[in-house]
MITOR-938867 format. One record per residue (C-alpha): residue number from 1; chain; x, z, y. Coordinates in pm, whole numbers, plus 50000, padded with zeros to 5 digits. Layout:
% MITOR-938867
    i  ch     c1     c3     c2
  NUM   A      X      Z      Y
...
% end
This chain:
% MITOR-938867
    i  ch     c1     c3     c2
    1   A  64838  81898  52646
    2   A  65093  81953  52366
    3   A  65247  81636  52225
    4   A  65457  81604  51906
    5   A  65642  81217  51985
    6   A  65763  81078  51686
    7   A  65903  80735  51580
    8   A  65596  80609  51414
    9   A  65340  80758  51682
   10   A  65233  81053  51833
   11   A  65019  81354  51753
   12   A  64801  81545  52020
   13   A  64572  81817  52011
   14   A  64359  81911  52272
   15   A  64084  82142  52292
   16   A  64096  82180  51893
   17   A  64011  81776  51886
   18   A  64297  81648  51742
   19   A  64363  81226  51752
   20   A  64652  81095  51537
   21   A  64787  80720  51716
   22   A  65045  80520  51584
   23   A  65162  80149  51693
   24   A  64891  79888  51588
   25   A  65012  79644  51375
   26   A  64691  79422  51357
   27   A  64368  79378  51148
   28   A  64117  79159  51061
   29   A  63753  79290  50879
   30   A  63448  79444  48678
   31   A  63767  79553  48683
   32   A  63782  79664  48496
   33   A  64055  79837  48341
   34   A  64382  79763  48334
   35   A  64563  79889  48004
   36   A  64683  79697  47754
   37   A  64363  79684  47475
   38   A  64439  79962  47208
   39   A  64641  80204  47466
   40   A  64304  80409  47610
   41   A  64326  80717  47435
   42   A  64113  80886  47748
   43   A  63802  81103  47552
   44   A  63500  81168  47804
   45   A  63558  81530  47872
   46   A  63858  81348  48132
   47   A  63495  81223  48391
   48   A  63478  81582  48414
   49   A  63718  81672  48708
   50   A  63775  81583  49102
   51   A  63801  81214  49109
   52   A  64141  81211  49250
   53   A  64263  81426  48924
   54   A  64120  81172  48725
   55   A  64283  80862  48832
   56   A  64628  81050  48880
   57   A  64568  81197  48518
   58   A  64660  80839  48372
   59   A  64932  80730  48603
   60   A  65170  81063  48642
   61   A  65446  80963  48433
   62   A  65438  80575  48568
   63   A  65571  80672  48951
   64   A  65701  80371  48980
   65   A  65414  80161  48867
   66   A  65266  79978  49164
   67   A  64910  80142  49296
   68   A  64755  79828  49530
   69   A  64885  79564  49723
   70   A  64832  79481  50086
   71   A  65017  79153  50206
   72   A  65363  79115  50109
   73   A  65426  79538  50066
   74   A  65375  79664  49685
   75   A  65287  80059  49706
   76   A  65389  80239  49394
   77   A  65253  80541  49250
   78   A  65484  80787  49317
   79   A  65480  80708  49684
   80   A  65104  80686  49679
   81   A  65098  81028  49546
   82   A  65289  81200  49809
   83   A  65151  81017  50083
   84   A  64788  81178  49963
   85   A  64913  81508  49956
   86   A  65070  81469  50343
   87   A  64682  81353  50420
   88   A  64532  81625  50195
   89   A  64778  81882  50412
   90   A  64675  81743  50724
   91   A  64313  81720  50670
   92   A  64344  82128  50571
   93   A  64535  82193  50907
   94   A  64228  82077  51017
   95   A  63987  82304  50874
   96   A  63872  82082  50615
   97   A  63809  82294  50300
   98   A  63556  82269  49990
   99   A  63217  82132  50017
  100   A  63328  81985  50350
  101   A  63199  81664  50469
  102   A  63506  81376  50596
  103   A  63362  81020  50713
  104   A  63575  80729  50601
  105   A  63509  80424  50822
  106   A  63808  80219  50732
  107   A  63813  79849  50643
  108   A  63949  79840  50304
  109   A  64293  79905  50393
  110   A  64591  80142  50242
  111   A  64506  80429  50445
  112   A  64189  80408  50386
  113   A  64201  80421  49993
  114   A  64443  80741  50083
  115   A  64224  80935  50293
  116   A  63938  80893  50000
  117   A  64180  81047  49738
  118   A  64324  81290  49962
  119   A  63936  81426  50108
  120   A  63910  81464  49712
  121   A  64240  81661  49692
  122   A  64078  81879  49919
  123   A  63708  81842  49669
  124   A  63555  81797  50024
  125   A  63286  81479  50003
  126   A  63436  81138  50125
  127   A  63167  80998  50346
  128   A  63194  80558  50286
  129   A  63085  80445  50648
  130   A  63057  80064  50750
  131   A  63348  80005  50982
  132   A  63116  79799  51215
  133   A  62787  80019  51234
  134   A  62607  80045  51463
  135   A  62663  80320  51701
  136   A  62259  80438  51695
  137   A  62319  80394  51331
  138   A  62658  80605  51362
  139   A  62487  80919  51562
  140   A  62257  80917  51320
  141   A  62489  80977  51005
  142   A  62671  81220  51200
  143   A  62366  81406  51270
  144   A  62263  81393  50938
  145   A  62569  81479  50743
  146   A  62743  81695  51028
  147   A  63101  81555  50904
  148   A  63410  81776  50997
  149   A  63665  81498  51031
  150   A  63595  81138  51069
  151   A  63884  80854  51012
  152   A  63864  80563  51260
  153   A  64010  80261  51309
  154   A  64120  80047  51604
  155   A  63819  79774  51568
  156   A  63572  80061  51603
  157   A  63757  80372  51783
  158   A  63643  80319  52107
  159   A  63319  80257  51961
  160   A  63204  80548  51728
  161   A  63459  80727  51799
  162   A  63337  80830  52208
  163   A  63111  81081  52232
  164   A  63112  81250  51925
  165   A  63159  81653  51987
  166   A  63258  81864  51761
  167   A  63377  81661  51505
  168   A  63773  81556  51440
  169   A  63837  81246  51517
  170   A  64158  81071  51349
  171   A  64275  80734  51385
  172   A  64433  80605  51109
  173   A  64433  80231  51132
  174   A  64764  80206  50970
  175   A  64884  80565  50852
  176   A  65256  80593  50884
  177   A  65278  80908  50642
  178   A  65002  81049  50805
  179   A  64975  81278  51018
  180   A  65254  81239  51198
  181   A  65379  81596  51387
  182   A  65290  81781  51035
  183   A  65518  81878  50875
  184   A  65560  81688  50541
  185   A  65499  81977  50323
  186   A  65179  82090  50489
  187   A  65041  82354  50278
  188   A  64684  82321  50087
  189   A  64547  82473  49802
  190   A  64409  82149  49567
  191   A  64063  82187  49434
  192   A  63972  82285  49090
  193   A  63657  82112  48964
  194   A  63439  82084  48681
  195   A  63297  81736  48855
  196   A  62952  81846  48870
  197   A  63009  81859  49253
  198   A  62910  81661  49547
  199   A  63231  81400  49566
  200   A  63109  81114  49782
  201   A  62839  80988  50008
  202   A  62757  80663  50014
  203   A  62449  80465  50192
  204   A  62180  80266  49998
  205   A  61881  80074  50052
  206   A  61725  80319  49815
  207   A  61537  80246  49497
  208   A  61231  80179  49710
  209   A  61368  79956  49965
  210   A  61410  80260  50263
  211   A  61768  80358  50383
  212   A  61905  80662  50204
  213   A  62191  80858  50124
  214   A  62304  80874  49815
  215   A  62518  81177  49644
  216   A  62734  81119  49365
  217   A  62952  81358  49188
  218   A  63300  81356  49089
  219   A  63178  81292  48715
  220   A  62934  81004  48799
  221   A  63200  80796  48962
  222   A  63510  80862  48697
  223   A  63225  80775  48432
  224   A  63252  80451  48556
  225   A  63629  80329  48446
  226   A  63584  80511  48131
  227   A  63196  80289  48079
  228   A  63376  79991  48199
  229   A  63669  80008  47923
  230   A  63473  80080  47617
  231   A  63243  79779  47715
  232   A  63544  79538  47751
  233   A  63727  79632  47513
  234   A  63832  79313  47401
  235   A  63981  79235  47710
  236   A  64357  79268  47717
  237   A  64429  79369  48061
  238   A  64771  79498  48122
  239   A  64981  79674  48405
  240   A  65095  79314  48529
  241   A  64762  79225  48619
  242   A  64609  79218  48971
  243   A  64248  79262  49104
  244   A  64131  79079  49402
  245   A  63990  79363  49680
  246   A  63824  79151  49952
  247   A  63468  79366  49936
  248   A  63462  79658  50148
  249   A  63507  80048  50078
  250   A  63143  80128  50186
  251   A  63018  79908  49922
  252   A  62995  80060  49575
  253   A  63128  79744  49413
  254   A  63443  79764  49622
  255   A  63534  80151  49637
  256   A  63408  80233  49276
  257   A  63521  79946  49111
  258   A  63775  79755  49290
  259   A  63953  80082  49423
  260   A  63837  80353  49173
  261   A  63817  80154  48837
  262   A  64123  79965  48885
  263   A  64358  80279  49005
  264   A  64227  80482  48764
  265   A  64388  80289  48451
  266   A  64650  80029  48528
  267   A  64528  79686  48714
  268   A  64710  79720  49048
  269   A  64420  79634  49339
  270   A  64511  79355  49592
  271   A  64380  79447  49940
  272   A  64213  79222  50144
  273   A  64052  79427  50406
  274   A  63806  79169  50532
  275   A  63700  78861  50342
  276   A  63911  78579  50529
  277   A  63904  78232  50269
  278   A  64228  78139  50366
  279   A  64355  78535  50341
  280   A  64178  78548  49994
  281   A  64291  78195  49789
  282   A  64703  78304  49975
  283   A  64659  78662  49852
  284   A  64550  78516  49501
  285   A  64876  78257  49501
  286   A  65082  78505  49551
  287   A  65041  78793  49407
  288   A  64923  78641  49071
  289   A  64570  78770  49073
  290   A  64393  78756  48700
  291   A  64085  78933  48791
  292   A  63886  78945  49098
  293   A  63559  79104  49211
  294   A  63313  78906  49420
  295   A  62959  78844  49546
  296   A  62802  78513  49487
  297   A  62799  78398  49884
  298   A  63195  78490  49839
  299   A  63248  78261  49567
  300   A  63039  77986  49762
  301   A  63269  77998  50016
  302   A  63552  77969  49811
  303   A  63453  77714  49691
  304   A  63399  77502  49973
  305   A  63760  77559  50094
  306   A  64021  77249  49864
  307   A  64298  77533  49836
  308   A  64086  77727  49629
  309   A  64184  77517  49350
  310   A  64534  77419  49125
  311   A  64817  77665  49121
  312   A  64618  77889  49351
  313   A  64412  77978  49101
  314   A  64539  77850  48750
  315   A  64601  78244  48632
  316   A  64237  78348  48691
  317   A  64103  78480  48384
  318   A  63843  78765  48473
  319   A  63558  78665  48803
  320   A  63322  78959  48802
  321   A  63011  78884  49032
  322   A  62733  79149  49147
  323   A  62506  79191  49429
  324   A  62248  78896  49335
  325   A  62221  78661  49130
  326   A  62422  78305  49060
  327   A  62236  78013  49091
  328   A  62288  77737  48827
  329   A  62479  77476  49085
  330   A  62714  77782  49225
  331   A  62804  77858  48840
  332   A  62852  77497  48748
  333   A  63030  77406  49045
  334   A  63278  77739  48975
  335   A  63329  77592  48618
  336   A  63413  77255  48696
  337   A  63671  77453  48956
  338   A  63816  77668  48645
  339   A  63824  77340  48430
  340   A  64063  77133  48672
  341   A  64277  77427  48753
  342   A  64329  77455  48412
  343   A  64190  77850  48437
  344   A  64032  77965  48118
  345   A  63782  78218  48390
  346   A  63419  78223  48398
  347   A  63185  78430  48615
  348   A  63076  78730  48464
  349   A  62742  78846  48597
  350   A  62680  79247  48661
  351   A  62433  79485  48750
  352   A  62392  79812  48947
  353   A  62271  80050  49216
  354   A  62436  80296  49386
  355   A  62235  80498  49277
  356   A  62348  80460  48954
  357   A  62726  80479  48988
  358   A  62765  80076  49084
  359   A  62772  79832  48794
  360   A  62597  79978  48517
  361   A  62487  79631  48329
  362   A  62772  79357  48233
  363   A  62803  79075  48048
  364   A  63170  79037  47884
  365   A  63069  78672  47810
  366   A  62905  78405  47987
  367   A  62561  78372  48024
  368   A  62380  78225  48309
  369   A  62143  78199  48578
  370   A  61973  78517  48637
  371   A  62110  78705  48338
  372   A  62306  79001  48398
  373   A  62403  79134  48042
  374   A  62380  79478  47871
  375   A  62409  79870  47977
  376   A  62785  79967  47969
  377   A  62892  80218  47704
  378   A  62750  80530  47806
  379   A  62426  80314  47985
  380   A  62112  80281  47862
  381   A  61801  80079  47964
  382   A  61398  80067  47920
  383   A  61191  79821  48066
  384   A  60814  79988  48192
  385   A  60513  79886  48281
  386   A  60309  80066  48576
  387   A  60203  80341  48391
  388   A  60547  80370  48269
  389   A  60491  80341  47871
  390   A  60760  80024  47743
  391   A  60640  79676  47788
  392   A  60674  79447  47451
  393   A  61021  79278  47407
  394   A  60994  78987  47675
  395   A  60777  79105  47898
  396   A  60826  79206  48248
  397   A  60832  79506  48373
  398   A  61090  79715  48584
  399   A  61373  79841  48450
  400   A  61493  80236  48400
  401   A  61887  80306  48356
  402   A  62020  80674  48223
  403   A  62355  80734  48161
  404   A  62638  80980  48257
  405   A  62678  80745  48597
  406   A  62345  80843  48756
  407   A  62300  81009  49158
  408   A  62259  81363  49199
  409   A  61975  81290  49453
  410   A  61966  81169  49799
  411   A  62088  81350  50050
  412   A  61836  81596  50216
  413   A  61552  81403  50080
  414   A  61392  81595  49796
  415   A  61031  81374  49759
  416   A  61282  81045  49780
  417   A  61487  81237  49503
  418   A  61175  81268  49321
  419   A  61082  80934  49313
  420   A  61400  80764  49234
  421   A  61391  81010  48901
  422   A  61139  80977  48593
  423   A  61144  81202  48301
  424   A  61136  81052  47932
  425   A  61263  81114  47546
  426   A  61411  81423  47700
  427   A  61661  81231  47951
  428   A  61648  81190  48341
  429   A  61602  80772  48390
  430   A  61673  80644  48740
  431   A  61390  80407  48877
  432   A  61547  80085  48983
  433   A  61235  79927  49139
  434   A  61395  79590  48984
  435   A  61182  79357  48753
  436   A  61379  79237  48439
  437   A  61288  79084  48085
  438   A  61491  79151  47769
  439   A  61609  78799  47625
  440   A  61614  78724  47268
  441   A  61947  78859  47208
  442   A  61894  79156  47422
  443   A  62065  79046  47762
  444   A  61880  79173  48050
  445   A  61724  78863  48247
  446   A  61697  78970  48637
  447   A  61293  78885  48780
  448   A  61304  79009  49096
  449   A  61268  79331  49331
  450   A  60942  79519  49333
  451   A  60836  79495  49609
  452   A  60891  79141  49613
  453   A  60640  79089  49380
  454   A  60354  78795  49468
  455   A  60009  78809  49317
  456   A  59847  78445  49371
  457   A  59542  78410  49193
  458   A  59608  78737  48998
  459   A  59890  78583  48878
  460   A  60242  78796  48904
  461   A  60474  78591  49085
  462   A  60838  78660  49131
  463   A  61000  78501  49376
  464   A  61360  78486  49233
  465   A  61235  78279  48942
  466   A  61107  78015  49268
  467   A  61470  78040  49466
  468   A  61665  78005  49128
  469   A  61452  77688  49009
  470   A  61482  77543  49376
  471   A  61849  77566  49370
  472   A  61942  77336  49098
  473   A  61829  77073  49355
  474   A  62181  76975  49488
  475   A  62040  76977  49852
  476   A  61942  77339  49808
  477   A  62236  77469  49875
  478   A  62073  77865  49959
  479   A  61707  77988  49957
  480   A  61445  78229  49987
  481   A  61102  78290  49886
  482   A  60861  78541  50025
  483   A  60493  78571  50088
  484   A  60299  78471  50354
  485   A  59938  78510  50462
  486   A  59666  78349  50604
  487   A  59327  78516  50673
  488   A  59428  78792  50470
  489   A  59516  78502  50120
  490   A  59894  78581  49997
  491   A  60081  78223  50007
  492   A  60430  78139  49941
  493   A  60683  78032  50187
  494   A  61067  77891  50074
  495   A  61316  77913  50311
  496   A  61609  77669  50274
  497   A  61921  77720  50465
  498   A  62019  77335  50672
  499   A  61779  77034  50757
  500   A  61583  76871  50489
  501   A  61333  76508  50490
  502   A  60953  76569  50443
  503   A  61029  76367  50103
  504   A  61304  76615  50015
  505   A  61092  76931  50087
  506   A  60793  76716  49850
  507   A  61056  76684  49586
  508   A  61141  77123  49556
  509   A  60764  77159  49547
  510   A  60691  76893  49259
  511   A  61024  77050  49088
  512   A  60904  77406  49138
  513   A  60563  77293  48971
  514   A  60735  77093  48693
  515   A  60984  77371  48621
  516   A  60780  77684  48661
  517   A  60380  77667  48702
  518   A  60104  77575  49012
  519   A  60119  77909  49108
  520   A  60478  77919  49161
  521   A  60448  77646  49428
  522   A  60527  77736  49775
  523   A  60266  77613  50073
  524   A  60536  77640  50330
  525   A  60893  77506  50280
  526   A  61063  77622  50587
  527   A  61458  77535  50702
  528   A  61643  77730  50899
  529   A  61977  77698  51003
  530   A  62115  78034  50815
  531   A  61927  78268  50598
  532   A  61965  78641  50764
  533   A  62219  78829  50562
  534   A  62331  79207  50510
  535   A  62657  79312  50585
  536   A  62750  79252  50222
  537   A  62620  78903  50222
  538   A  62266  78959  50033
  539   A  61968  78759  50186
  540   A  61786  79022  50419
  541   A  61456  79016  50331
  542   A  61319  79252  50566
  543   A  61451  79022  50888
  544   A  61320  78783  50695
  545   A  60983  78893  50629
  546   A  60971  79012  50996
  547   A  60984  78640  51118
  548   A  60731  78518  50867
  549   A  60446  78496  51074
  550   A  60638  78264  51325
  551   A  60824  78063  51053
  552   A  60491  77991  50885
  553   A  60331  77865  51189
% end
């Protein structure tokens, strides 16, 4: 077995599968731009290139400039740069080449943020994996996307990592210059590309609730920083700001936006690579943090820690928060927060799908409860009935984005493709399978998924109006409603995380009533002890609706 030893690790091949080990040194599991407002002179013909090209494009004269931070170590530019290029030369020693497929499942670390820009070096497709999937899960991807080289770390190696043939395996939890036992100068050829391409793979519950794999292209996902800009544009952001990290790299909020957005102009990402409450309000302290990115069960959390308050969070100015919706008593509680720390910051809501590059709606200003703003520059929206012709202005109806962010299609899957796409006015419109309403001044008002939709008495019920009017109870401190049935008649059930009184459970029904209508009220009001959640914190519905016949009873 030929070994190259080195002082940061070691580097082995062996029958062509090649693992790259170095000395563990521990782990743990919008942004929006960063110039200073008036210096973007980027036009829209720069989305069209590999995605590493674009977010070097910006940042090739500022070497020194720092790129993220992780801990107490400040990476700048310059040695970002050549550190991709040792990864892109190592990745091409290993066969990798154009069109190639290279699974990332990193937590949101340094290495892992290089390996994405170097598979793009290479324009091979950067494959976002959970770290912690399972391995049935795993196979399954592999089978599916037949990766040539997959990057590991040491919480899952051992894991994901045995038994997989004929695939590269690389561990990489803390890449030393990578590759170590390469030499430094490793030769590759970069990729030219127009960014019409396949650039990245990333999972998604699909627009019609079913597990998918979405494609994006080089141009979708640099659309994004240049969308996000022209919407804030009143936001002066500068090069000394820092953006809070702590979602992960699988997640299109985290990769796209915390990683891609913010390295792609000039806010310097602060990497937390697993969402610690401690970790996050120190990282915040000291490292100055103005902006952060966050999912409303994040910000809970926060909250309920007495650091995350004062000096640890008096230079806030920017909270952008996607994934579901803030309930009034999270968003009052956060202000109050803001107000005593002396932080002029207020959440601003977002919307997105993968499928549609991440965050495609945002609201610059503040606007509450289940409002999530307006289409980004370069976004647009319709709201449709069932027969897809556009409901009047305040009426429901689901909601159709186009823009220059959209999917090229899910992977393999040409009827899914189909039916994630509608044709209209001559432009391709991506099918959310959302409900929203327009308010009066045109901000987007979130109603629900649907297929969450509950018809009681032919009435259309929608059962995040019934969790979002149950929450400004102060005992209700996380719920969910969903339909139940008995003999074949749709009721609803509320499920309400912690122990509640028979009185207390009277009171949400009366105040459901009161605030909404008769057919909003839930028969069943249920507690449990924790709601089931996704990996990225999101009530899961489907566990949840799987146990409805039992919690009902």
């Amino acid at each position: 077995m030929p070994e190259v030893l080195t002082g940061r690790g070691r580097f082995i091949r062996c029958d062509k599968k090649i693992f790259l080990c170095c000395y563990p040194l521990g782990t743990s599991n919008c942004v929006l731009t960063g110039l200073a407002r008036g210096t973007y002179n980027r036009d829209m013909s720069g989305i069209n290139g590999s995605i590493y090209s674009y977010m070097r494009d910006y940042r090739a004269k500022n070497k020194r400039t720092v790129a993220f931070v992780r801990g107490r170590k400040k990476t700048a530019y310059g040695r970002f740069f050549r550190r991709v290029d040792r990864v892109a030369g190592g990745l091409a020693a290993l066969g990798v080449k154009k069109g190639d497929v290279v699974m990332i499942a990193t937590p949101t670390i340094q290495q892992g943020v290089t390996a994405f820009y170097a598979v793009s070096r290479l324009g091979a497709i950067a494959s976002m994996i959970h770290p912690l999937m399972e391995r049935g899960e795993f196979d399954e991807a592999v089978r599916e996307q037949r990766p040539k080289v997959v990057f590991l770390s040491d919480i899952n190696y051992k894991k994901l990592g045995k038994g997989l043939k004929d695939v590269k395996k690389v561990l990489c939890p803390f890449l030393m210059d990578v590759f170590v036992g390469l030499p430094g100068n490793a030769g590759f050829t970069p990729c030219e590309s127009d960014g019409s391409e396949p650039a990245v793979y990333m999972r998604s519950g699909g627009t019609s609730g079913v597990a998918k794999t979405v494609v994006l292209s080089a141009a979708a996902v640099n659309a994004l920083p240049d969308n996000l800009f022209r919407t804030l544009l009143n936001n002066d952001f500068g090069e000394k700001d820092r953006m809070l990290v702590a979602l992960p790299m699988f997640h299109g909020f985290g990769l796209l936006v915390g990683i891609h957005a913010a390295m792609s102009t000039s806010m310097a990402p602060v990497l937390v690579p697993v969402f610690n409450v401690r970790k996050v309000i120190k990282a915040i302290a000291a490292n100055g943090v103005t902006t952060m990115i966050a999912v409303p069960r994040m910000i809970a959390k926060l909250l309920s820690s007495r650091e995350f308050a004062g000096e640890n969070v008096a230079g806030l100015r920017n909270v952008y928060v996607g994934g579901d919706t803030v309930d009034a008593e999270l968003e009052n509680a956060f202000d109050r927060r803001m107000k005593e720390a002396g932080a002029k910051c207020f959440m601003s809501p977002g919307y997105g799908l993968t499928e549609t590059g991440s965050v495609s709606v945002l609201s610059p200003v503040k606007v509450g409860g289940a409002a999530v703003g307006k289409p980004l520059d370069g976004m647009e929206c319709r709201i449709v009935d069932e027969d897809c012709r556009e409901v009047p202005f305040g009426d429901v109806g689901e909601l159709w984005l186009a823009g220059n962010q959209l999917m090229l299609g899910y992977l393999d899957d040409p009827e899914g493709t189909a039916e994630a796409f509608a044709e209209a006015d001559g432009k391709k419109w991506v099918r959310t399978g959302d409900y929203f309403r327009y308010l009066p001044d045109g901000t987007l008002f979130f109603m629900g998924r649907k297929k969450r939709l509950i018809k009681i008495s032919g009435m259309n019920v929608y059962p995040v109006e019934i969790e979002r009017v149950a929450s400004e109870l102060p005992y209700v401190t996380a719920c969910a409603a969903a339909e139940v049935r008995d003999n074949d008649k749709p009721y609803i059930a509320l499920f309400v995380e912690g122990d509640l009184t028979e009185e207390q459970k009277k009171e949400i029904k009366k105040h459901i009533v009161y605030k909404l209508s008769r057919w909003h009220e839930p028969k069943f009001v249920i507690c449990m002890k924790e709601l089931p959640r996704t990996n990225v914190g999101k009530t899961d519905y489907k566990r949840l609706n799987d146990g409805l016949e039992i919690g009902a009873e």
